[in-house]
N, CA, C and O atoms as a GROMACS GRO file, in nm:
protein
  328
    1UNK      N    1   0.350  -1.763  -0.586
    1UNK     CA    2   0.301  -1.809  -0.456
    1UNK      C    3   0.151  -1.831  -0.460
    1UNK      O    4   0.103  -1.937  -0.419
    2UNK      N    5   0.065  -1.720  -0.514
    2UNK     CA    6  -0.067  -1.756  -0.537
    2UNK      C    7  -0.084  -1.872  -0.551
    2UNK      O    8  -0.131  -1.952  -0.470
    3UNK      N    9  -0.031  -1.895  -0.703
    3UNK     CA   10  -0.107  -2.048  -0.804
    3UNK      C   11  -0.031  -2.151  -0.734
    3UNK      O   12  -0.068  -2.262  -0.771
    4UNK      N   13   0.063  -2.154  -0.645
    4UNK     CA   14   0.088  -2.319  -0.529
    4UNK      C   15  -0.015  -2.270  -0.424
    4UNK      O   16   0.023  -2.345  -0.334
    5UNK      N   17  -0.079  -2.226  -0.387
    5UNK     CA   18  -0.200  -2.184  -0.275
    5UNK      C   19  -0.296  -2.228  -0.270
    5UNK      O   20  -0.352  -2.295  -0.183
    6UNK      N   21  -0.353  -2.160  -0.463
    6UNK     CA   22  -0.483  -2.220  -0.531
    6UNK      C   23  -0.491  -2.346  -0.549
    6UNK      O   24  -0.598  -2.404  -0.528
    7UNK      N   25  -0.366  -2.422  -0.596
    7UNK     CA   26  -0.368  -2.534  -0.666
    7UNK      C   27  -0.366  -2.614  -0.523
    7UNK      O   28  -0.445  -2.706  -0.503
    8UNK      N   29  -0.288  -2.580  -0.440
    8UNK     CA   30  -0.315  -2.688  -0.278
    8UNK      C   31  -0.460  -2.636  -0.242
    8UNK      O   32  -0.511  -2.748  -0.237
    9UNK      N   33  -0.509  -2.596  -0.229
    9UNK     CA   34  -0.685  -2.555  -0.195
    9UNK      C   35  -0.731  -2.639  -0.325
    9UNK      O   36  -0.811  -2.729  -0.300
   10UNK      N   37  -0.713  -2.632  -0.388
   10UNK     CA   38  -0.805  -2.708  -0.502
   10UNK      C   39  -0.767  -2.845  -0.520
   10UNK      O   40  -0.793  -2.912  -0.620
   11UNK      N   41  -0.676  -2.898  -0.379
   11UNK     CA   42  -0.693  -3.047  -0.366
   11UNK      C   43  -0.716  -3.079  -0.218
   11UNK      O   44  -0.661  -3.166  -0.150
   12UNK      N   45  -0.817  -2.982  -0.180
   12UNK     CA   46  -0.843  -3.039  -0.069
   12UNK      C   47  -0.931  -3.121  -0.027
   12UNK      O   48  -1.042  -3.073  -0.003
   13UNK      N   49  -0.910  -3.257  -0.005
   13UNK     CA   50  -0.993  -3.364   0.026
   13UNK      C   51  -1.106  -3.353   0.136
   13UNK      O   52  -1.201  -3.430   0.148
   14UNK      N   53  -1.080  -3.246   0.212
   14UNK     CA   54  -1.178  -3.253   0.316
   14UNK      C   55  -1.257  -3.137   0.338
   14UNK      O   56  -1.282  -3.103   0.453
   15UNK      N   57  -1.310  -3.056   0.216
   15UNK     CA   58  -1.395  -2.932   0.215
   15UNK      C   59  -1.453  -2.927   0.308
   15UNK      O   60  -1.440  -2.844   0.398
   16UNK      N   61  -1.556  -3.052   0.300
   16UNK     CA   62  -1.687  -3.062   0.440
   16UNK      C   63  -1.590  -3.007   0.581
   16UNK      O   64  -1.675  -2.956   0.654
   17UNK      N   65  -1.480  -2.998   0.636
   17UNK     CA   66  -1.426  -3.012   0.733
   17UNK      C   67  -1.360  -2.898   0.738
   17UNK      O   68  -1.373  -2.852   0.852
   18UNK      N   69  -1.288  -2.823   0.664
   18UNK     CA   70  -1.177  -2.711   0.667
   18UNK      C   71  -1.231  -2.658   0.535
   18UNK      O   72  -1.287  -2.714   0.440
   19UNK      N   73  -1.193  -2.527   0.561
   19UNK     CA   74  -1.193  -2.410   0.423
   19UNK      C   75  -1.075  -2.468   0.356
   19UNK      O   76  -0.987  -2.523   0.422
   20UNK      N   77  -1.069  -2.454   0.200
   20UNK     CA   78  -0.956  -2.470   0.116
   20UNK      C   79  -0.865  -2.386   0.204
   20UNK      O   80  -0.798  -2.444   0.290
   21UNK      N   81  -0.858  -2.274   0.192
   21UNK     CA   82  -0.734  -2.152   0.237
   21UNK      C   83  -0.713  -2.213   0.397
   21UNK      O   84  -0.632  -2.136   0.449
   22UNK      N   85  -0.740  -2.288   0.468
   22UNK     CA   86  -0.736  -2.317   0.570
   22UNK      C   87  -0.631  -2.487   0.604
   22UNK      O   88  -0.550  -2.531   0.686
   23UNK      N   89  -0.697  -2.530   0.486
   23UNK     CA   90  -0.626  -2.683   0.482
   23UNK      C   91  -0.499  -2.633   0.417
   23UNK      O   92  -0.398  -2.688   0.460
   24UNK      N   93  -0.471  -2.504   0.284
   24UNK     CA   94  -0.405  -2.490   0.198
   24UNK      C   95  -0.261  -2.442   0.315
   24UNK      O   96  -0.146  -2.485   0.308
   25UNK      N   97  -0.334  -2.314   0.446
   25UNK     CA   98  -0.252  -2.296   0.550
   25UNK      C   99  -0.145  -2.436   0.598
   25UNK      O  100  -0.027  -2.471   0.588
   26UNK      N  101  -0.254  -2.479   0.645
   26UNK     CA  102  -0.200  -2.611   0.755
   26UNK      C  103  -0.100  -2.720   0.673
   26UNK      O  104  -0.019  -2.788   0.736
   27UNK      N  105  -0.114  -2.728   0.519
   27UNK     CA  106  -0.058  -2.788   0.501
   27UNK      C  107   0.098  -2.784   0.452
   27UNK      O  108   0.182  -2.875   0.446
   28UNK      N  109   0.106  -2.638   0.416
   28UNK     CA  110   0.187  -2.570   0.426
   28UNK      C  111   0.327  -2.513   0.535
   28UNK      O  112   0.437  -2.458   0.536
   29UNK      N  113   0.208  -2.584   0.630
   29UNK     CA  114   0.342  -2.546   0.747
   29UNK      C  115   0.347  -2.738   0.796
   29UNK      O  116   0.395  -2.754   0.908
   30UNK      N  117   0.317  -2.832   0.744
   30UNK     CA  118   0.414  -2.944   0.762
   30UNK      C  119   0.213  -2.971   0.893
   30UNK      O  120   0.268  -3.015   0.995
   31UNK      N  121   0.124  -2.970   0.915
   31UNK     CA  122   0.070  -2.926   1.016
   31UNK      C  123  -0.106  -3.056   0.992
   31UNK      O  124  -0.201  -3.062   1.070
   32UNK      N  125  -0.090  -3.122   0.883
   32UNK     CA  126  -0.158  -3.196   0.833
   32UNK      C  127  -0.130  -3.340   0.848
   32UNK      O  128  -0.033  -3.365   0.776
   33UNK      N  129  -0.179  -3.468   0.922
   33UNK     CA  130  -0.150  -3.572   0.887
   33UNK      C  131  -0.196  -3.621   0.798
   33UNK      O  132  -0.316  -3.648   0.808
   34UNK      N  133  -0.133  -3.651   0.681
   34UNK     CA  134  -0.198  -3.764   0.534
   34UNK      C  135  -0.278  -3.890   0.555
   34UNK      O  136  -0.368  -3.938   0.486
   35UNK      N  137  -0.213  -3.940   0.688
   35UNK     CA  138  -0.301  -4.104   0.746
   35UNK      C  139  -0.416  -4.059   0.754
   35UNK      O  140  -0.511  -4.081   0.679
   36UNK      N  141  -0.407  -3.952   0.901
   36UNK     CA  142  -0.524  -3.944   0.912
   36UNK      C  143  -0.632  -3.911   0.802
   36UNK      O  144  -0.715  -3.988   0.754
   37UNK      N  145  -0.610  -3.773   0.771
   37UNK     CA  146  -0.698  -3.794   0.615
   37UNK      C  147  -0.735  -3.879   0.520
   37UNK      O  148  -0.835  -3.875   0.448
   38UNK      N  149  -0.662  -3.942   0.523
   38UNK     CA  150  -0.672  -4.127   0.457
   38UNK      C  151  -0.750  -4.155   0.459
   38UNK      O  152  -0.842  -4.142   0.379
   39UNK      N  153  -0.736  -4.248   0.637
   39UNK     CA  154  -0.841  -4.280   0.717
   39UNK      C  155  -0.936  -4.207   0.721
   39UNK      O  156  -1.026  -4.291   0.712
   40UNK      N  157  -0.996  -4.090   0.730
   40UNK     CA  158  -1.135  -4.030   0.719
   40UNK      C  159  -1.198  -4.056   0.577
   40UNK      O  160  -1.309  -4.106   0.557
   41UNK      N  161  -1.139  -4.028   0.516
   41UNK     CA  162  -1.183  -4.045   0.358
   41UNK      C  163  -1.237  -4.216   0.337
   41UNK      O  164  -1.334  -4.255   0.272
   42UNK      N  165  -1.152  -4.285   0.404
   42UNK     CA  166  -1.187  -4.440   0.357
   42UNK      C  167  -1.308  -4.477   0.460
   42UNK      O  168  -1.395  -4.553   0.416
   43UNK      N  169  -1.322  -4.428   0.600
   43UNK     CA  170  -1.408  -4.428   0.675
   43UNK      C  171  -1.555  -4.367   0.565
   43UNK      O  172  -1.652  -4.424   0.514
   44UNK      N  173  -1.517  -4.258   0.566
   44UNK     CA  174  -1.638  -4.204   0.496
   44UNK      C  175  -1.673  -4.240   0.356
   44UNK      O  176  -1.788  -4.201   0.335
   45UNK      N  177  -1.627  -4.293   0.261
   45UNK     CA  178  -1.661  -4.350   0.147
   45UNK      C  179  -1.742  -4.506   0.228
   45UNK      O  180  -1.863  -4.520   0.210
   46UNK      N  181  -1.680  -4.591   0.297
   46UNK     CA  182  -1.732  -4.682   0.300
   46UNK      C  183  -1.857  -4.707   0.370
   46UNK      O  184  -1.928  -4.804   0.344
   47UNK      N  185  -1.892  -4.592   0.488
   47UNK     CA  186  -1.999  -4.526   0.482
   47UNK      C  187  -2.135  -4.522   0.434
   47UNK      O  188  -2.244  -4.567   0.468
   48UNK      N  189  -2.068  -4.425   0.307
   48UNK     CA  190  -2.143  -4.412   0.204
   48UNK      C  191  -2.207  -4.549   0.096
   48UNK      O  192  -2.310  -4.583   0.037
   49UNK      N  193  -2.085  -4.586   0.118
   49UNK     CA  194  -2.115  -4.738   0.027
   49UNK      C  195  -2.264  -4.828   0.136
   49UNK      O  196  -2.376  -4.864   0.101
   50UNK      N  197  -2.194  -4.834   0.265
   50UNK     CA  198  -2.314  -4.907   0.282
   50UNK      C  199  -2.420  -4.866   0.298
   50UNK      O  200  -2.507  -4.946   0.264
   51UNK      N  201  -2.466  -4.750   0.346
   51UNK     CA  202  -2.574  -4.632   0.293
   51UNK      C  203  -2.647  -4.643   0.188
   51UNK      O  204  -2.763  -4.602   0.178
   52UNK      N  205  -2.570  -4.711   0.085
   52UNK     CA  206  -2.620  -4.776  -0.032
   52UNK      C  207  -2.644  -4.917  -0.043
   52UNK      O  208  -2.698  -4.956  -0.147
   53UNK      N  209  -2.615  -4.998   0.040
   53UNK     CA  210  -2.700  -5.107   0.067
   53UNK      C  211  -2.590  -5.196   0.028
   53UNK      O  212  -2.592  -5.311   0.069
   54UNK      N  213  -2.493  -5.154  -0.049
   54UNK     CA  214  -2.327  -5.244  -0.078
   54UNK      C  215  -2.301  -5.336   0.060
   54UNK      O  216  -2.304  -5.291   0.175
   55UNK      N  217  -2.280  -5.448   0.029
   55UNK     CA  218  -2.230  -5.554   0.168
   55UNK      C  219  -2.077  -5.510   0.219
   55UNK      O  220  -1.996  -5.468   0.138
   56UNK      N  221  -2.055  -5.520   0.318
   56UNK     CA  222  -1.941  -5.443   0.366
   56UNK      C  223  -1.828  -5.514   0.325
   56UNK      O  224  -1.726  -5.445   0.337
   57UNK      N  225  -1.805  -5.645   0.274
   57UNK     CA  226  -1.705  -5.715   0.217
   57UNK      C  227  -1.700  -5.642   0.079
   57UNK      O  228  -1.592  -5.605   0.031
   58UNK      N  229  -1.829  -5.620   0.012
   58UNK     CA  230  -1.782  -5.580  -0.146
   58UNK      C  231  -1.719  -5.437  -0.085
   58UNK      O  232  -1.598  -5.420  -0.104
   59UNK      N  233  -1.774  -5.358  -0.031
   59UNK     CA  234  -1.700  -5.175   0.042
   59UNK      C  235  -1.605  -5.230   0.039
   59UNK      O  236  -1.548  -5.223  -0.070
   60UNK      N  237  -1.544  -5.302   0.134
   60UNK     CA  238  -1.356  -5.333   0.121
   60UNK      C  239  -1.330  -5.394   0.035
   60UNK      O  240  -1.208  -5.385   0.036
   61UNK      N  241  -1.354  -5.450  -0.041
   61UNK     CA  242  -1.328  -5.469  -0.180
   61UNK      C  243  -1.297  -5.384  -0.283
   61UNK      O  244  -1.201  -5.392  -0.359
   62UNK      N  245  -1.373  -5.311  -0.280
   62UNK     CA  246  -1.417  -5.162  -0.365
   62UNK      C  247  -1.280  -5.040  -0.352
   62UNK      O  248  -1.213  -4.985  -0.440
   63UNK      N  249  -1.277  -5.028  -0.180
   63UNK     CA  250  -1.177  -4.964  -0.110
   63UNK      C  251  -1.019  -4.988  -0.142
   63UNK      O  252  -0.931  -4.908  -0.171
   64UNK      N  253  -1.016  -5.129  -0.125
   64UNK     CA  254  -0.891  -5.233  -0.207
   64UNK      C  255  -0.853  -5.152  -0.326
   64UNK      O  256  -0.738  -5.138  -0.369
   65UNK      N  257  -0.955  -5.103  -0.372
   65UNK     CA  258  -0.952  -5.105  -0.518
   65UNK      C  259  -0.849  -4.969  -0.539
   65UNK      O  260  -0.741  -4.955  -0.595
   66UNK      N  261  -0.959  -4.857  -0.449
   66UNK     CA  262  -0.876  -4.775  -0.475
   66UNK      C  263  -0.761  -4.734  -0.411
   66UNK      O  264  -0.682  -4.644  -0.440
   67UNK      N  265  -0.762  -4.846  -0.281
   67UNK     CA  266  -0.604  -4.809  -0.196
   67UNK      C  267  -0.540  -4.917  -0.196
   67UNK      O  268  -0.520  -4.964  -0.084
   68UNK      N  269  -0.485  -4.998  -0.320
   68UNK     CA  270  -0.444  -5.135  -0.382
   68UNK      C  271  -0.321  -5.157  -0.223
   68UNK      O  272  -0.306  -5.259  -0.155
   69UNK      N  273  -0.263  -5.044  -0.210
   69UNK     CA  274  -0.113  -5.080  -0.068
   69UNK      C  275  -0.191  -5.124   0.016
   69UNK      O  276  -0.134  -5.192   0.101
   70UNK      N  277  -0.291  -5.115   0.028
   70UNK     CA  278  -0.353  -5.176   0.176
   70UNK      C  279  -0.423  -5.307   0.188
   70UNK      O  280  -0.500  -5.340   0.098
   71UNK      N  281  -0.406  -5.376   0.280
   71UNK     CA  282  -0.461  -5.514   0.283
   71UNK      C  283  -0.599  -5.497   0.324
   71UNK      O  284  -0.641  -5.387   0.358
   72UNK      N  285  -0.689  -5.628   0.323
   72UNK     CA  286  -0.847  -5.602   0.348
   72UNK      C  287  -0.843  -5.604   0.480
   72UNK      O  288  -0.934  -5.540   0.531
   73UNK      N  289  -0.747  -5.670   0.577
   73UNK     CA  290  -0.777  -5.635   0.691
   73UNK      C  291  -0.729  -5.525   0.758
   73UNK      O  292  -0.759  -5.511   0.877
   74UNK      N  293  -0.643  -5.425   0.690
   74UNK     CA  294  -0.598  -5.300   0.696
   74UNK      C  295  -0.737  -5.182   0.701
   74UNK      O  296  -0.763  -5.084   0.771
   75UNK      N  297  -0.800  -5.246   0.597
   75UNK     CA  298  -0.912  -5.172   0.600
   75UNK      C  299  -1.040  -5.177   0.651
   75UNK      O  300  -1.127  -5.090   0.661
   76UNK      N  301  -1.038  -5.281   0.678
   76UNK     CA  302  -1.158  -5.332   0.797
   76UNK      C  303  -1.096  -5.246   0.938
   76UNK      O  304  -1.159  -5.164   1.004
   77UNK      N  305  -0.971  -5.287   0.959
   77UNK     CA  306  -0.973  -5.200   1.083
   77UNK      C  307  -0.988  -5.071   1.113
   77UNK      O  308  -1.024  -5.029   1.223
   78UNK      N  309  -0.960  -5.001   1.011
   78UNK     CA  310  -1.025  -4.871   0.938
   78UNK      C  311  -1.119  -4.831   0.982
   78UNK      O  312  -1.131  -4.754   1.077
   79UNK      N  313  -1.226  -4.895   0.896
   79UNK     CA  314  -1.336  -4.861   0.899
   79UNK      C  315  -1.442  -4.896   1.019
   79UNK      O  316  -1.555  -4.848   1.030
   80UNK      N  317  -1.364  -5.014   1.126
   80UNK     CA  318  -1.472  -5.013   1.217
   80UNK      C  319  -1.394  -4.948   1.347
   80UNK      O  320  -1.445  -4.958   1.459
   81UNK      N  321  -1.263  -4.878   1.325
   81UNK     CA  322  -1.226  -4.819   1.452
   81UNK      C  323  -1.321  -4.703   1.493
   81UNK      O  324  -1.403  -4.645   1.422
   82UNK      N  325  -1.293  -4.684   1.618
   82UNK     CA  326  -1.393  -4.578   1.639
   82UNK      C  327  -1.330  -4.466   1.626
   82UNK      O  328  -1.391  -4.360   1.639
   0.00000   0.00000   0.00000
């Protein structure tokens, strides 16, 4: 039981936001949406990208890249929902 605990805490995508043992809880009881986490993650990478001065077409581009199922306007809406 430990090492499925550790190993779900040690993929938790959203440290900044929840303690490992906390996301490792929630996700455990069914209590986590995956979209949403998605969506934060792709929000916040692209973010970051333009933070870096990246044009927001290459960010969804980039994004494409790493979430190939999703279309560019999938991810535009993404990223400029509020």
């Amino acid at each position: 039981m430990f090492n499925d605990e550790y190993n779900e805490a040690a993929n938790n995508p959203i440290p900044e936001l929840i303690s490992d043992e906390v996301y490792s809880l929630l996700n455990n009881r069914g209590l986590i949406n995956e979209k949403s986490v998605r969506d934060y993650l792709i929000k916040k990478r692209f973010k970051d990208m333009r933070d870096s001065k990246v044009r927001a077409s290459e960010a969804i581009d980039s994004l494409r890249e790493e979430y190939p199922y999703l279309q560019f306007d999938t991810i535009r809406k993404i990223v400029y929902q509020s």
